[in-house]
Every structure is written in C-alpha cells, then in structure tokens.
C-alpha positions as CSV (number, residue, x, y, z in Angstrom):
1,X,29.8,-15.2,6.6
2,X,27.7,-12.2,6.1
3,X,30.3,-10.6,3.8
4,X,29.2,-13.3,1.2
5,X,26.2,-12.2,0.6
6,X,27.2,-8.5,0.1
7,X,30.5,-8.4,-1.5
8,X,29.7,-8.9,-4.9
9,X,26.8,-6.7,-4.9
10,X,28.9,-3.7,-3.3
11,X,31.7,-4.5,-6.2
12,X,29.1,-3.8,-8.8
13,X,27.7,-0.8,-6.8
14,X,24.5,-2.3,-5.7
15,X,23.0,-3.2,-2.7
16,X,22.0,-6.8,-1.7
17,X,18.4,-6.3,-2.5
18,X,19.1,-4.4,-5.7
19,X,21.4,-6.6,-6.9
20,X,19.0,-10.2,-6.2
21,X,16.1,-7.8,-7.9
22,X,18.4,-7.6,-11.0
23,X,20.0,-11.1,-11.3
24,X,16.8,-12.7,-10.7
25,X,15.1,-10.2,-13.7
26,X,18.4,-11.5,-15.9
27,X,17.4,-14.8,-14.8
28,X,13.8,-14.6,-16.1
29,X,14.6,-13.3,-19.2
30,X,17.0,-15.9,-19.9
31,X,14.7,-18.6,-19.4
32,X,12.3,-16.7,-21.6
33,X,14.9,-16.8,-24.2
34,X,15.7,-20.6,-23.7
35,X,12.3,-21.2,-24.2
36,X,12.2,-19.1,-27.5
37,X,15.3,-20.9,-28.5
38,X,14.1,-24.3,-27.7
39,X,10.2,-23.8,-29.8
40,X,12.3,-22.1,-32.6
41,X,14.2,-25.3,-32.8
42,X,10.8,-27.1,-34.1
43,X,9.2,-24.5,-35.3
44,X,12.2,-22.3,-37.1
45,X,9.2,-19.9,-38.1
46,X,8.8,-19.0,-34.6
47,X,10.8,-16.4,-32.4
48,X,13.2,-16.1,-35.6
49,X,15.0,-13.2,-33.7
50,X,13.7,-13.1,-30.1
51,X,16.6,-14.6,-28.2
52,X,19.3,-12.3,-30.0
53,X,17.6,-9.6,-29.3
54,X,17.2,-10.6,-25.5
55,X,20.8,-11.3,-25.4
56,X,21.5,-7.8,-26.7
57,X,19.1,-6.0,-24.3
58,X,20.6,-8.0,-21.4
59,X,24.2,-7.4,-22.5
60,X,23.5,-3.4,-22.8
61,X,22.0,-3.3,-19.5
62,X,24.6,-5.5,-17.3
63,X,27.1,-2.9,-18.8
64,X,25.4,0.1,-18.7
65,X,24.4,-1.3,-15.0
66,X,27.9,-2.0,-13.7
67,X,29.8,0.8,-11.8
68,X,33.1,2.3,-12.6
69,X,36.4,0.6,-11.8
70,X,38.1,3.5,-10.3
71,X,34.7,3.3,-7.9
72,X,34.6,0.1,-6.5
73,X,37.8,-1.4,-7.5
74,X,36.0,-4.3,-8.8
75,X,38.6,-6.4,-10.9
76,X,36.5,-9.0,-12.4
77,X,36.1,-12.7,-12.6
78,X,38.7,-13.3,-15.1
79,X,36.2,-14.4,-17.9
80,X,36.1,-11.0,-19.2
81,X,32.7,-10.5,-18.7
C-alpha cells in the first residue's frame, strides 16, 4: 500500500515530499489562472495574457522537471503528457 504513494514520485525522480511540494505549487498556480480566466471572462480588459503565460511557465517547468527515460524507465500515462 505504501508503494502508492511513492511510485509515481520515484518515476519522475522525486521524492514523496518533493514531488506533493511541486504538484500542490502546480496546483496553486492553476487555480490562480482559473481565476484570471474566469474575471477575464467579464472583464476581457483584465488578465488579457495572464493564464497563457502561466500555462507556459508551468509547461516549461514540468518538463524541464521530469527525469530522463533511460533513468527511471518511466513510460508515461499514455496521454502524452
């Protein structure tokens, strides 16, 4: 049961801890950007560009974050992400 809670974090190359400290910072940032996206919506004036560029930032450091293939044999999910 244990194994649950570290196998996807050793697949990536992180630990347990380091790998709920960077979900849960993803996590934030999208519901940041949600919120951006959700007042742009009524007020198109407003975070014209903010969510993109969250997207972007997040995007560059999930892959930058990840560890090599040949290191972890980490496959994927099958979503290509």
């Amino acid at each position: 049961m244990l194994a649950r809670f570290t196998d996807h974090p050793h697949s990536v190359g992180e630990t347990y801890a380091e790998h709920a400290a960077a979900a849960s910072g993803f996590g934030l940032t999208l519901i940041a950007a949600g919120l951006a996206c959700l007042l742009h919506a009524a007020f198109p004036w407003l975070f014209e560009d903010f969510a993109s560029r969250k997207v972007r930032a997040l995007h560059a450091r999930m892959t930058s974050r990840r560890a090599p293939l040949a290191w972890t044999g980490y496959v994927g999910d099958g979503l290509g992400v």
